[in-house]
N, CA, C, O and CB atoms as a CASP TS submission, in Angstrom:
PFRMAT TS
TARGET T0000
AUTHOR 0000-0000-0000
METHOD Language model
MODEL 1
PARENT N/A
ATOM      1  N   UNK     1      22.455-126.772-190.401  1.00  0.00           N
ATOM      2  CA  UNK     1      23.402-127.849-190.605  1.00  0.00           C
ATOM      3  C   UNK     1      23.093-128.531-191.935  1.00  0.00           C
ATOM      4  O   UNK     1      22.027-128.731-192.517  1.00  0.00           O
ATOM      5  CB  UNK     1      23.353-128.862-189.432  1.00  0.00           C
ATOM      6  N   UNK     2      24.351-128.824-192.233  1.00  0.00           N
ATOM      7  CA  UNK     2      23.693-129.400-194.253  1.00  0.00           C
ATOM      8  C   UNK     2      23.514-131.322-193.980  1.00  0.00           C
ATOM      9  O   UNK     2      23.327-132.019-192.982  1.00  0.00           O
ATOM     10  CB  UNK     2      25.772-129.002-196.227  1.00  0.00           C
ATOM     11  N   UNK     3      23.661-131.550-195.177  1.00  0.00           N
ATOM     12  CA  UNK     3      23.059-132.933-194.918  1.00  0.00           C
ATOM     13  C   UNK     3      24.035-134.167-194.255  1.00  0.00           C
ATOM     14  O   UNK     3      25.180-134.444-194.612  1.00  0.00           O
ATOM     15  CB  UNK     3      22.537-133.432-196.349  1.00  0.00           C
ATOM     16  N   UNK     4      23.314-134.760-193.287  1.00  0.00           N
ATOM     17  CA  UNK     4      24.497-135.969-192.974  1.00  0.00           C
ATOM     18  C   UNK     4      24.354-137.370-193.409  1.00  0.00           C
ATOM     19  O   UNK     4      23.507-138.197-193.070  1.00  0.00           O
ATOM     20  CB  UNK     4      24.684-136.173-191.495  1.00  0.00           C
ATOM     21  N   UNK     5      25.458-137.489-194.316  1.00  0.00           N
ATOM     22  CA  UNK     5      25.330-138.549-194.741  1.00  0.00           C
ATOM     23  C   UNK     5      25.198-140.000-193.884  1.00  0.00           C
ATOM     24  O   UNK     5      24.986-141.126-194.334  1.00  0.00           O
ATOM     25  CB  UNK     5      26.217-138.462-195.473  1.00  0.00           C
ATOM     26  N   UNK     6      25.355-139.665-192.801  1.00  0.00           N
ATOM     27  CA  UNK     6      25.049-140.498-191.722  1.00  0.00           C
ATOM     28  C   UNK     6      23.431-141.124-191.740  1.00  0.00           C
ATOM     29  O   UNK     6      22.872-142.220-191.695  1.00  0.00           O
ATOM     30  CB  UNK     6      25.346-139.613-190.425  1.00  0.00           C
ATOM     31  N   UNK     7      23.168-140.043-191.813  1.00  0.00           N
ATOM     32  CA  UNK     7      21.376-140.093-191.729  1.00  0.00           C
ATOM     33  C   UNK     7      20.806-140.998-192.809  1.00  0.00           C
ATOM     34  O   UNK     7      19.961-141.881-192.659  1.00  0.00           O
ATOM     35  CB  UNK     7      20.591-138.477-192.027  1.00  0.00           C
ATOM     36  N   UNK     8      21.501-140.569-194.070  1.00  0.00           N
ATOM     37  CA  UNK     8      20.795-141.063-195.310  1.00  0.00           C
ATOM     38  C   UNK     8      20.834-142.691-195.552  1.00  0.00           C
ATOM     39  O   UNK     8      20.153-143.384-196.307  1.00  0.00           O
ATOM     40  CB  UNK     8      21.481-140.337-196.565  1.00  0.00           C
ATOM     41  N   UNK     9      21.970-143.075-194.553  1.00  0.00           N
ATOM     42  CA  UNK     9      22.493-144.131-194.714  1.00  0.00           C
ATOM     43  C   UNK     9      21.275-144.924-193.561  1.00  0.00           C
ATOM     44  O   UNK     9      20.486-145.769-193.982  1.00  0.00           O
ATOM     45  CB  UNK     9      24.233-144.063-194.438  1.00  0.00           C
ATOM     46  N   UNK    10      21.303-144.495-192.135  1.00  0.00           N
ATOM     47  CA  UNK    10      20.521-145.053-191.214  1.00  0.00           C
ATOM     48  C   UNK    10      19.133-145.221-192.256  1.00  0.00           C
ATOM     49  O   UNK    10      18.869-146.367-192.619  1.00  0.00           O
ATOM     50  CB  UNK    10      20.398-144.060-189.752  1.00  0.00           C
ATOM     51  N   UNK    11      18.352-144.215-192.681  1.00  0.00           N
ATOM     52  CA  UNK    11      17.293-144.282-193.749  1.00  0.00           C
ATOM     53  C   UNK    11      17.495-145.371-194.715  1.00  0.00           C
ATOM     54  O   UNK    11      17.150-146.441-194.214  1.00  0.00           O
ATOM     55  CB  UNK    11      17.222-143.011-194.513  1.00  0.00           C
ATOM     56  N   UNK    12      17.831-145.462-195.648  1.00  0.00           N
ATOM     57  CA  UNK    12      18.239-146.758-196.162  1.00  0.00           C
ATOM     58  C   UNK    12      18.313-147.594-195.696  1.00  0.00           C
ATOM     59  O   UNK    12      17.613-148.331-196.391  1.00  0.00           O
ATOM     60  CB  UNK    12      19.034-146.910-196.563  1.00  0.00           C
ATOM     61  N   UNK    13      18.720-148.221-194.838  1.00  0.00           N
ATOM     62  CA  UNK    13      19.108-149.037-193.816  1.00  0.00           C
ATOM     63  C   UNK    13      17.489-149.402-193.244  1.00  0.00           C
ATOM     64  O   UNK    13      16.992-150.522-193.125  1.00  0.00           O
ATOM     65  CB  UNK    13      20.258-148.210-192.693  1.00  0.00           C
ATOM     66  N   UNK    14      17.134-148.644-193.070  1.00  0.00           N
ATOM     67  CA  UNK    14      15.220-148.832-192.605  1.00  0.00           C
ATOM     68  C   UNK    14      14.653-148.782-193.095  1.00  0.00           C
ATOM     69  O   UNK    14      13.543-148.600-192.593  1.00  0.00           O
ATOM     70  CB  UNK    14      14.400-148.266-191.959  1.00  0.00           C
ATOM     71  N   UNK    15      14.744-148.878-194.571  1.00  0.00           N
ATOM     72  CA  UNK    15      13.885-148.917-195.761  1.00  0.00           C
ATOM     73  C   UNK    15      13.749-150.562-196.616  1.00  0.00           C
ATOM     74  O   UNK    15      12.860-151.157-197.224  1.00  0.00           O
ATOM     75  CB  UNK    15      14.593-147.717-196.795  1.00  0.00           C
ATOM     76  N   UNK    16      15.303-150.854-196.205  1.00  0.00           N
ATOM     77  CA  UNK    16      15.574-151.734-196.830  1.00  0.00           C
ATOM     78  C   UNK    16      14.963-153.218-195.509  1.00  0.00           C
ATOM     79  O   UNK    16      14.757-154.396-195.803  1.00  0.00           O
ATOM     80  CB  UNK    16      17.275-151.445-197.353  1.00  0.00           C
ATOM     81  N   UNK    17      14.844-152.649-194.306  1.00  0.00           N
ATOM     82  CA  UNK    17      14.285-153.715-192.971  1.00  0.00           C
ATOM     83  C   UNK    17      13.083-153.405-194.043  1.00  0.00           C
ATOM     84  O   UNK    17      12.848-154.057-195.061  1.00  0.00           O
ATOM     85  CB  UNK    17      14.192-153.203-190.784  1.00  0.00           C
ATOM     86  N   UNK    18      12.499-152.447-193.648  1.00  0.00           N
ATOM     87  CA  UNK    18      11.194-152.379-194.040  1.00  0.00           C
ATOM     88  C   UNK    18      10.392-153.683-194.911  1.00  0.00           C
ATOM     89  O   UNK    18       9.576-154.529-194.545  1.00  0.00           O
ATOM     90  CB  UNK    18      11.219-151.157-194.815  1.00  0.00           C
ATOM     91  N   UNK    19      11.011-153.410-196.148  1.00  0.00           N
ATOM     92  CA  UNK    19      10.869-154.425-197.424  1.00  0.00           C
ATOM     93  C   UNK    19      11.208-155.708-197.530  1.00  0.00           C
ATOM     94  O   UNK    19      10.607-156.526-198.227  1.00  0.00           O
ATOM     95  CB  UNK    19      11.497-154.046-198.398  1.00  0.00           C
ATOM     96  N   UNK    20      12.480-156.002-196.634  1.00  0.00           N
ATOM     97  CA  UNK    20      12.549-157.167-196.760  1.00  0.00           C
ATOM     98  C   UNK    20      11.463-158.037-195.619  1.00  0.00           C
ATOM     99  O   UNK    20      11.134-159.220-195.704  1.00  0.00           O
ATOM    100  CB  UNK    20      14.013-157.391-196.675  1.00  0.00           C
ATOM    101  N   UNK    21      10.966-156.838-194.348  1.00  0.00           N
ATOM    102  CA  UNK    21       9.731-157.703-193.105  1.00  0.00           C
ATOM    103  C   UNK    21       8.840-157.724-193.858  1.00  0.00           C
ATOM    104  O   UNK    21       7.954-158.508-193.517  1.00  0.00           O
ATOM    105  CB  UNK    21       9.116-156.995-191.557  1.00  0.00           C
ATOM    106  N   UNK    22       8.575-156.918-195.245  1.00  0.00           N
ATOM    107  CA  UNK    22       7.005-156.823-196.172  1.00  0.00           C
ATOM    108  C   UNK    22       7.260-157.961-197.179  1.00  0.00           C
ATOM    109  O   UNK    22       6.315-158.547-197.706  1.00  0.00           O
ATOM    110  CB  UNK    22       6.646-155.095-197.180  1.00  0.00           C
ATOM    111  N   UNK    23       8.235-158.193-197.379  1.00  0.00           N
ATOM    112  CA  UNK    23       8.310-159.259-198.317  1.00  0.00           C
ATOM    113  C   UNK    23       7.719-160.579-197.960  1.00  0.00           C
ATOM    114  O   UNK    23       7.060-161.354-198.653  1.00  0.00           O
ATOM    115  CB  UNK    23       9.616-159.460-198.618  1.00  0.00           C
ATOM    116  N   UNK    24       8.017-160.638-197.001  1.00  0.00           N
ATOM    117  CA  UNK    24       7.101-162.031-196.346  1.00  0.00           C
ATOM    118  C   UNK    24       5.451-161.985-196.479  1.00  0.00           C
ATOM    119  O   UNK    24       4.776-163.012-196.426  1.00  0.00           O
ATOM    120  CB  UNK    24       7.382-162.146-194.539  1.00  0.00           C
ATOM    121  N   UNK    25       4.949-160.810-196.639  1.00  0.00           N
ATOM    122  CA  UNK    25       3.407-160.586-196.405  1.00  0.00           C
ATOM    123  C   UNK    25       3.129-160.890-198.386  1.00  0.00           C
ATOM    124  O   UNK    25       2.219-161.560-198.873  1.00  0.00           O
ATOM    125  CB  UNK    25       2.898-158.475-195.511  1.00  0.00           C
ATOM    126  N   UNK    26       3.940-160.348-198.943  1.00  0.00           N
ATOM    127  CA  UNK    26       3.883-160.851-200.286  1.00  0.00           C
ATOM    128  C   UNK    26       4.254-161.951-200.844  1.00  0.00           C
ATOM    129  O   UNK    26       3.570-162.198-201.837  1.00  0.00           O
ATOM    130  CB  UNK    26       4.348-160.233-200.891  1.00  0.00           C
ATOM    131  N   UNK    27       5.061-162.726-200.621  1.00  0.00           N
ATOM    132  CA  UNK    27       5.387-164.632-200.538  1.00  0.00           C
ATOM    133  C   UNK    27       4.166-165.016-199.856  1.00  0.00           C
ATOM    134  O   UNK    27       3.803-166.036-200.442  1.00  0.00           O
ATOM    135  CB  UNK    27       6.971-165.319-199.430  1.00  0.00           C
ATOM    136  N   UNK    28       3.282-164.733-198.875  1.00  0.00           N
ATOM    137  CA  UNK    28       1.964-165.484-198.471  1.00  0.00           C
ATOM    138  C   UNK    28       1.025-164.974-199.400  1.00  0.00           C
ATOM    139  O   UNK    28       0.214-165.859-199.672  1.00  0.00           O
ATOM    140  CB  UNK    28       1.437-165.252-196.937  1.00  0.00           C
ATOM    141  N   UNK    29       0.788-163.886-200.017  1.00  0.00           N
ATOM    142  CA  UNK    29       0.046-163.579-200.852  1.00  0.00           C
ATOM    143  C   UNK    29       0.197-164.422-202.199  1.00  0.00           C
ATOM    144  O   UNK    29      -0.757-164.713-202.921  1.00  0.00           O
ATOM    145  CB  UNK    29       0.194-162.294-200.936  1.00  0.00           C
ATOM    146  N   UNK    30       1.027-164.642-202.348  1.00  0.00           N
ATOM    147  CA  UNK    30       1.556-165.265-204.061  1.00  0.00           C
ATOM    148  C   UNK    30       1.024-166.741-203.785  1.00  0.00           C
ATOM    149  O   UNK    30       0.233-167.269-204.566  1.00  0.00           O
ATOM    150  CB  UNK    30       3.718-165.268-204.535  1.00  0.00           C
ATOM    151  N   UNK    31       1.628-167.576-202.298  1.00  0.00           N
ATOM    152  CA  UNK    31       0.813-168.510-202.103  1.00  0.00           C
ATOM    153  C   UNK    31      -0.742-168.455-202.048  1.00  0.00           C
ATOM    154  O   UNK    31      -1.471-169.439-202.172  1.00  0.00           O
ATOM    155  CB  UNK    31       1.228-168.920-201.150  1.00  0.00           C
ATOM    156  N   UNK    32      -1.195-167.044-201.824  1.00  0.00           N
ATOM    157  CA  UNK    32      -3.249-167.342-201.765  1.00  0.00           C
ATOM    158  C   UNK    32      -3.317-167.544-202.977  1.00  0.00           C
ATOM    159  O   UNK    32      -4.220-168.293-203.350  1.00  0.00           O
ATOM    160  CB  UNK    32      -4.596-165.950-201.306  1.00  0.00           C
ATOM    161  N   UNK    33      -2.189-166.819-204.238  1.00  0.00           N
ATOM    162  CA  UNK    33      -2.852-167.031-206.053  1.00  0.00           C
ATOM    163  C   UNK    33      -2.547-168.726-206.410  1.00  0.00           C
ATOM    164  O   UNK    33      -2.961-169.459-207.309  1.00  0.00           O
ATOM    165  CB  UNK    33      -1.646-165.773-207.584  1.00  0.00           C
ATOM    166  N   UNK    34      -1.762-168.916-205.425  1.00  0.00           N
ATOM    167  CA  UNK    34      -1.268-170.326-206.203  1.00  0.00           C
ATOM    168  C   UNK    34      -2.603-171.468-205.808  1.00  0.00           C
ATOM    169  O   UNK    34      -3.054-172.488-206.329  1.00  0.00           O
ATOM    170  CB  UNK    34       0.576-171.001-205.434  1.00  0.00           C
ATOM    171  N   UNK    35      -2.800-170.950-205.042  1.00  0.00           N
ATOM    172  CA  UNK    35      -4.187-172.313-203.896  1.00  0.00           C
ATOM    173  C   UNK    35      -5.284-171.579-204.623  1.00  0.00           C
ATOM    174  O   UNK    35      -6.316-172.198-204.365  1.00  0.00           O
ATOM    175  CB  UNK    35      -4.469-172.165-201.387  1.00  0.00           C
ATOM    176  N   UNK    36      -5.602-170.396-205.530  1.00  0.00           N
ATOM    177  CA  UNK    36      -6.442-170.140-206.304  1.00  0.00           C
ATOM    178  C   UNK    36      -7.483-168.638-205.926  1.00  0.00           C
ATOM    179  O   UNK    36      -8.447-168.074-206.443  1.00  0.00           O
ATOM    180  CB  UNK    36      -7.089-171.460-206.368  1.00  0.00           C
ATOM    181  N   UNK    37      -6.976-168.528-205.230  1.00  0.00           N
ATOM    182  CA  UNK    37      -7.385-166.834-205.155  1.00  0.00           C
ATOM    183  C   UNK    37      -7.017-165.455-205.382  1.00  0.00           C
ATOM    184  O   UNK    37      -6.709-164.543-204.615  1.00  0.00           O
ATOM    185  CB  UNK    37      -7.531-166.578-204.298  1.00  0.00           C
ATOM    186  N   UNK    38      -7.137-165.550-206.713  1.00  0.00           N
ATOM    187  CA  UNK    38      -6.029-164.908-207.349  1.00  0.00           C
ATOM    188  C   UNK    38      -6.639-163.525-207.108  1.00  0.00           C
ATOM    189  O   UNK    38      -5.943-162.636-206.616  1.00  0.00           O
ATOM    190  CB  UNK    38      -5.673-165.362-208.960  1.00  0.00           C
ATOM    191  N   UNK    39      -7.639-163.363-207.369  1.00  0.00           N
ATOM    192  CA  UNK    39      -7.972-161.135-206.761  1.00  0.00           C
ATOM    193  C   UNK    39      -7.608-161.399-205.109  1.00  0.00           C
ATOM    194  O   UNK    39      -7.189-160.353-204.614  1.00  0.00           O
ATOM    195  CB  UNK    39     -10.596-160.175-206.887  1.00  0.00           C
ATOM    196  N   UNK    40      -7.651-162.353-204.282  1.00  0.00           N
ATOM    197  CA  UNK    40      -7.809-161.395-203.278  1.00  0.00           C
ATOM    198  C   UNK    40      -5.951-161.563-203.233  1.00  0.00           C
ATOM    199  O   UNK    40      -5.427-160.601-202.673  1.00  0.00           O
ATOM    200  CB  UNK    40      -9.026-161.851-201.710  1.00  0.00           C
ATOM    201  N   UNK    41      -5.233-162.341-203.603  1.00  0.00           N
ATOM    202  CA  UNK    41      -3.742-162.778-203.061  1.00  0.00           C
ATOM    203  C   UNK    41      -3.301-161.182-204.308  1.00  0.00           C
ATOM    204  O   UNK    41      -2.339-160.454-204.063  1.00  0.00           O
ATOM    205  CB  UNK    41      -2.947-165.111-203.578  1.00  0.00           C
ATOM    206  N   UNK    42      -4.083-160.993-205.344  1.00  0.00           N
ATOM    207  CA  UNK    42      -3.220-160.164-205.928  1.00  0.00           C
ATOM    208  C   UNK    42      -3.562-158.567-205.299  1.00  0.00           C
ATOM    209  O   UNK    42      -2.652-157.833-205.686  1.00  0.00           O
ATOM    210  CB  UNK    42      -3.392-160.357-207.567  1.00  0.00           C
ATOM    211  N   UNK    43      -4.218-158.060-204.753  1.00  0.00           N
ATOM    212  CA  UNK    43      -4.897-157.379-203.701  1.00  0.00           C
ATOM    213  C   UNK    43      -3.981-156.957-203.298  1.00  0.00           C
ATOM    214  O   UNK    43      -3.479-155.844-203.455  1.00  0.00           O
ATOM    215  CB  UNK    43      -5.680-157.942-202.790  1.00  0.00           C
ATOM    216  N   UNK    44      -3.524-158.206-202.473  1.00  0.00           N
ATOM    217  CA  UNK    44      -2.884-158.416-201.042  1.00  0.00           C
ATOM    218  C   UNK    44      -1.042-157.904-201.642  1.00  0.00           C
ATOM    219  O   UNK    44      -0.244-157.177-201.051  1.00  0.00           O
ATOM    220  CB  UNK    44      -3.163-160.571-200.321  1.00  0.00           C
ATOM    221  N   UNK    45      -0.902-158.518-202.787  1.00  0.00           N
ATOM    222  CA  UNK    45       0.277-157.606-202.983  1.00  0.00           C
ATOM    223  C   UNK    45       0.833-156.243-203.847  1.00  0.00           C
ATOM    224  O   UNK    45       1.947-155.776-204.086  1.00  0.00           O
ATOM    225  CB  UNK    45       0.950-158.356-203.268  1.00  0.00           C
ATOM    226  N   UNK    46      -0.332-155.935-204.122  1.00  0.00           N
ATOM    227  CA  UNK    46      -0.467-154.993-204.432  1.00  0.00           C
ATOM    228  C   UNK    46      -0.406-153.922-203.116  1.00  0.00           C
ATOM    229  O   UNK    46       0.383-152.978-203.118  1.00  0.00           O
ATOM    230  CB  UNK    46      -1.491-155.129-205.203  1.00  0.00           C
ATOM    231  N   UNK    47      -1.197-154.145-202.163  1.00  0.00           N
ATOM    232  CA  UNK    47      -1.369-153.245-200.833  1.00  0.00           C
ATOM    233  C   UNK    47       0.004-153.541-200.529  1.00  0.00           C
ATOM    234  O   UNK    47       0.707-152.538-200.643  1.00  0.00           O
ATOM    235  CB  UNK    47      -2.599-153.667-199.552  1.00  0.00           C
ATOM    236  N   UNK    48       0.586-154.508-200.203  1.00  0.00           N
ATOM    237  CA  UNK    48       2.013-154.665-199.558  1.00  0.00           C
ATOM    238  C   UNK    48       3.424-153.782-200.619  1.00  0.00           C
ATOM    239  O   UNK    48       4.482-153.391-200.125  1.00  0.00           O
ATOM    240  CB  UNK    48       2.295-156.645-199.481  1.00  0.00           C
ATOM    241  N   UNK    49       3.179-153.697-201.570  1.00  0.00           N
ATOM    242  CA  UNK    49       4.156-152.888-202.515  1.00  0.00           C
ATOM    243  C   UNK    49       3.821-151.792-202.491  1.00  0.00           C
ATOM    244  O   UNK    49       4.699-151.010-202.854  1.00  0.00           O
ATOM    245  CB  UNK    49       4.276-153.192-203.845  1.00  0.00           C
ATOM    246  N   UNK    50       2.510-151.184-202.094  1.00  0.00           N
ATOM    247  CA  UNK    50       2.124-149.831-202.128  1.00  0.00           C
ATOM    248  C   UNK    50       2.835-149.266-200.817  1.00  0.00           C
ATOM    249  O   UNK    50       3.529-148.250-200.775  1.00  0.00           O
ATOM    250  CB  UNK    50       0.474-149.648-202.168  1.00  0.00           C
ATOM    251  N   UNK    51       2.506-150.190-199.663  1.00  0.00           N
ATOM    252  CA  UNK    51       2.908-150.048-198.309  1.00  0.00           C
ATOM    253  C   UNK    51       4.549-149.642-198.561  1.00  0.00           C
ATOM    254  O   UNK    51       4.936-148.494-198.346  1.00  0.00           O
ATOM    255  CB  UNK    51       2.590-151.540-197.363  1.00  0.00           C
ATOM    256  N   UNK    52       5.520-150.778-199.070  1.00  0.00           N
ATOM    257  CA  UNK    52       6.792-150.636-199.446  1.00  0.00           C
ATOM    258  C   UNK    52       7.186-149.294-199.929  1.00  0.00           C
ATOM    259  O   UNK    52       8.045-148.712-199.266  1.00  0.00           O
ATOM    260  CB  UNK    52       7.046-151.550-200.361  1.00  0.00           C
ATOM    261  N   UNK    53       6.593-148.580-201.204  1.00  0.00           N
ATOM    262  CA  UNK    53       6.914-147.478-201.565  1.00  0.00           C
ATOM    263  C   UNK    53       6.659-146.261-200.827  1.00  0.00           C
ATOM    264  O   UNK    53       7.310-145.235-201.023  1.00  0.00           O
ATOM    265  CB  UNK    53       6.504-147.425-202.562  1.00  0.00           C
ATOM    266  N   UNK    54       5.617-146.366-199.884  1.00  0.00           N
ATOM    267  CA  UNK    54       5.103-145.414-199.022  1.00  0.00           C
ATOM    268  C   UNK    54       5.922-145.023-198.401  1.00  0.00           C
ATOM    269  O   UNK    54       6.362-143.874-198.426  1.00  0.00           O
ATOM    270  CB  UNK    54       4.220-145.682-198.296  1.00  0.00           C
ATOM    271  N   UNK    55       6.575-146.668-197.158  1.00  0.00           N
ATOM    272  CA  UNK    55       7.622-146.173-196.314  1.00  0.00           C
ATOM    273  C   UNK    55       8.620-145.713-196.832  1.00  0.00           C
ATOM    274  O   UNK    55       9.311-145.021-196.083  1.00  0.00           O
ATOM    275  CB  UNK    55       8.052-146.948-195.548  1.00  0.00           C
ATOM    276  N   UNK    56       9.134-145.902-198.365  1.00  0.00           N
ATOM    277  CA  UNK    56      10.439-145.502-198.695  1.00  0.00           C
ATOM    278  C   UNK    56      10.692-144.055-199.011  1.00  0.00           C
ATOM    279  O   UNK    56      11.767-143.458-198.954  1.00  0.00           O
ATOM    280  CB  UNK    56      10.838-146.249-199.753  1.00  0.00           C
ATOM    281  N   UNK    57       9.410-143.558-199.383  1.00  0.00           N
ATOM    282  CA  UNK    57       9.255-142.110-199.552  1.00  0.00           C
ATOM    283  C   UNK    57       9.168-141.346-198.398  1.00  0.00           C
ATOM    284  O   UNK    57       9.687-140.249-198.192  1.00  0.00           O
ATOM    285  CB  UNK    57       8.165-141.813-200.278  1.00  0.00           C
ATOM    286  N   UNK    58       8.617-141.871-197.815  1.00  0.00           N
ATOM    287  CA  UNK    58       8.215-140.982-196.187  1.00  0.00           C
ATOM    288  C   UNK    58       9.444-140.623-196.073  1.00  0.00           C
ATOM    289  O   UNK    58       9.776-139.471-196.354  1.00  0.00           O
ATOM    290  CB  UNK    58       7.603-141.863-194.604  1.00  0.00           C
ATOM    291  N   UNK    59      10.340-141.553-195.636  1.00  0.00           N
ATOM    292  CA  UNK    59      11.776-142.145-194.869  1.00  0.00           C
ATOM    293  C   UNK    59      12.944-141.028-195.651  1.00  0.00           C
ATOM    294  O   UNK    59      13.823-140.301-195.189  1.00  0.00           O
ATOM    295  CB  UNK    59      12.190-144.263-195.349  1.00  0.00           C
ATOM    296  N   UNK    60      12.504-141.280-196.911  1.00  0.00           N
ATOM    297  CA  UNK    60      13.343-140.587-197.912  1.00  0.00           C
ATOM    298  C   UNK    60      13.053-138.653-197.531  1.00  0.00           C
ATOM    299  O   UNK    60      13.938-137.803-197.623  1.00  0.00           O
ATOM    300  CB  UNK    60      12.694-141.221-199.750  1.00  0.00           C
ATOM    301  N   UNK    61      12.049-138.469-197.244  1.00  0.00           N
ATOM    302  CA  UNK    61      11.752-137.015-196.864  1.00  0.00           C
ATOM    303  C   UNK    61      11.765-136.326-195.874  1.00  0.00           C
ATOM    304  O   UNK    61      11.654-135.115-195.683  1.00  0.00           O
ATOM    305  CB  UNK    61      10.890-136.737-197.054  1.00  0.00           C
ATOM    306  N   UNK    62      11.981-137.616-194.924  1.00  0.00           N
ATOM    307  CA  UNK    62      12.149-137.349-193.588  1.00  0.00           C
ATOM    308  C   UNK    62      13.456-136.872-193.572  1.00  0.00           C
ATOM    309  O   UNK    62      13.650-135.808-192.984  1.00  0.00           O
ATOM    310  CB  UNK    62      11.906-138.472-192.680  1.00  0.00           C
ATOM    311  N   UNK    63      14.462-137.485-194.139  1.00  0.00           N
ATOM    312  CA  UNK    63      16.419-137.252-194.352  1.00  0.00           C
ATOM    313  C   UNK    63      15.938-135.969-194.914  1.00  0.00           C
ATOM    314  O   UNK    63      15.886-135.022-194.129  1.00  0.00           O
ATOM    315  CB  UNK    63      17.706-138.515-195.698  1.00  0.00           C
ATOM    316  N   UNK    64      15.559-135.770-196.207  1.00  0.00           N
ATOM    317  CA  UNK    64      15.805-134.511-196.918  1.00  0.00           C
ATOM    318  C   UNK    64      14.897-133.309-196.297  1.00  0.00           C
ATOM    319  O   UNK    64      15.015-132.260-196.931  1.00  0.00           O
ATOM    320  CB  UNK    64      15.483-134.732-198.497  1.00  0.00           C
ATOM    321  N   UNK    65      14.145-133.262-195.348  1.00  0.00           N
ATOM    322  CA  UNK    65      13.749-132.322-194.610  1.00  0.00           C
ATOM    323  C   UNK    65      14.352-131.872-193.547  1.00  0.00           C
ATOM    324  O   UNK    65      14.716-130.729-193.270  1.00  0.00           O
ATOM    325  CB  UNK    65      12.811-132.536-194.332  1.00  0.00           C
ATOM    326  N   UNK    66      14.432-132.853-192.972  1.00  0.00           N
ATOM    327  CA  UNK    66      15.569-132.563-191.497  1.00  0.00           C
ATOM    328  C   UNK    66      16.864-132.006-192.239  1.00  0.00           C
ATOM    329  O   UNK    66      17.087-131.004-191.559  1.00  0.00           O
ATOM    330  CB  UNK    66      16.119-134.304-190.408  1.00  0.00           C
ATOM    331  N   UNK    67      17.731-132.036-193.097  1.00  0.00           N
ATOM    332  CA  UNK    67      18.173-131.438-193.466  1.00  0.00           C
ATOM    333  C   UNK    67      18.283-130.204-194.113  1.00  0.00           C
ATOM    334  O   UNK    67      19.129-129.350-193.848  1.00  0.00           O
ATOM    335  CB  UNK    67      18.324-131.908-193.606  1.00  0.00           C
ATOM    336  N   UNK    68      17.371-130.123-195.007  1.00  0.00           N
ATOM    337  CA  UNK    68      16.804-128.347-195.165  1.00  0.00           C
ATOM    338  C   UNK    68      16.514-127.678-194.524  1.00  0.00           C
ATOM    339  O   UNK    68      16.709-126.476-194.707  1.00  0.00           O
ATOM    340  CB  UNK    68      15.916-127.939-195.681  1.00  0.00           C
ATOM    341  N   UNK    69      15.681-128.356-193.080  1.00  0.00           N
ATOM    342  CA  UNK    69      15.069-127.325-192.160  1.00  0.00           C
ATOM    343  C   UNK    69      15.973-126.943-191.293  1.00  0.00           C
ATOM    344  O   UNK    69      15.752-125.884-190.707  1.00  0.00           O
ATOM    345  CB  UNK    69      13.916-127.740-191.427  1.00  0.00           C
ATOM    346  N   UNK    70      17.397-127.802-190.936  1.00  0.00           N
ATOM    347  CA  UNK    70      18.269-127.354-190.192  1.00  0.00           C
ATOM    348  C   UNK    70      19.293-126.304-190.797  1.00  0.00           C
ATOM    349  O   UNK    70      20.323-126.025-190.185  1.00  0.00           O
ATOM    350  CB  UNK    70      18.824-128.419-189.708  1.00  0.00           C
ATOM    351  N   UNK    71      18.998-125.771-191.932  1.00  0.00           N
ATOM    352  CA  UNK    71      19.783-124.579-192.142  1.00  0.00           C
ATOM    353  C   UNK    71      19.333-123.567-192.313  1.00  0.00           C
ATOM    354  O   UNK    71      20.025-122.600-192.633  1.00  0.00           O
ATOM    355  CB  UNK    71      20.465-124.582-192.944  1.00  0.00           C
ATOM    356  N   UNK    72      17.878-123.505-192.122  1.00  0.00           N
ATOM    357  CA  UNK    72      17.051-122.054-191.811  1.00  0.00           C
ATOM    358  C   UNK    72      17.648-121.401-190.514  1.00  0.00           C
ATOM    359  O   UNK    72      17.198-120.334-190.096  1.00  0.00           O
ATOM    360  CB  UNK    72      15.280-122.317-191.516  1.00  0.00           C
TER
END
């Protein structure tokens, strides 16, 4: 079966939850630099944007696999 654009859309759609529930973990981080802890708050969003891109790739390969593999 070729690709459904259905899918790509649900994906997106959970990429974009994703980032905006991680965004909050990075607004508390920006507050640890502002109260003065600036390695560990910048750390902290650094891990949370890494996290962000992670899920978006996974998510993203998950659509484009399930789709390749369903036309073997």
């Amino acid at each position: 079966m070729a690709f459904k654009p259905k899918d790509a859309i649900d994906a997106a759609r959970d990429i974009v939850t994703n980032a905006v529930e991680r965004s909050s973990d990075i607004v508390e981080s920006a507050g640890h630099i502002i109260k003065g802890d600036i390695a560990g708050g910048t750390g902290d969003i650094v891990h949370s944007s890494i996290d962000i891109a992670t899920y978006a790739v996974e998510r993203t390969k998950e659509v484009f696999s399930d789709a390749a593999g369903e036309e073997d």
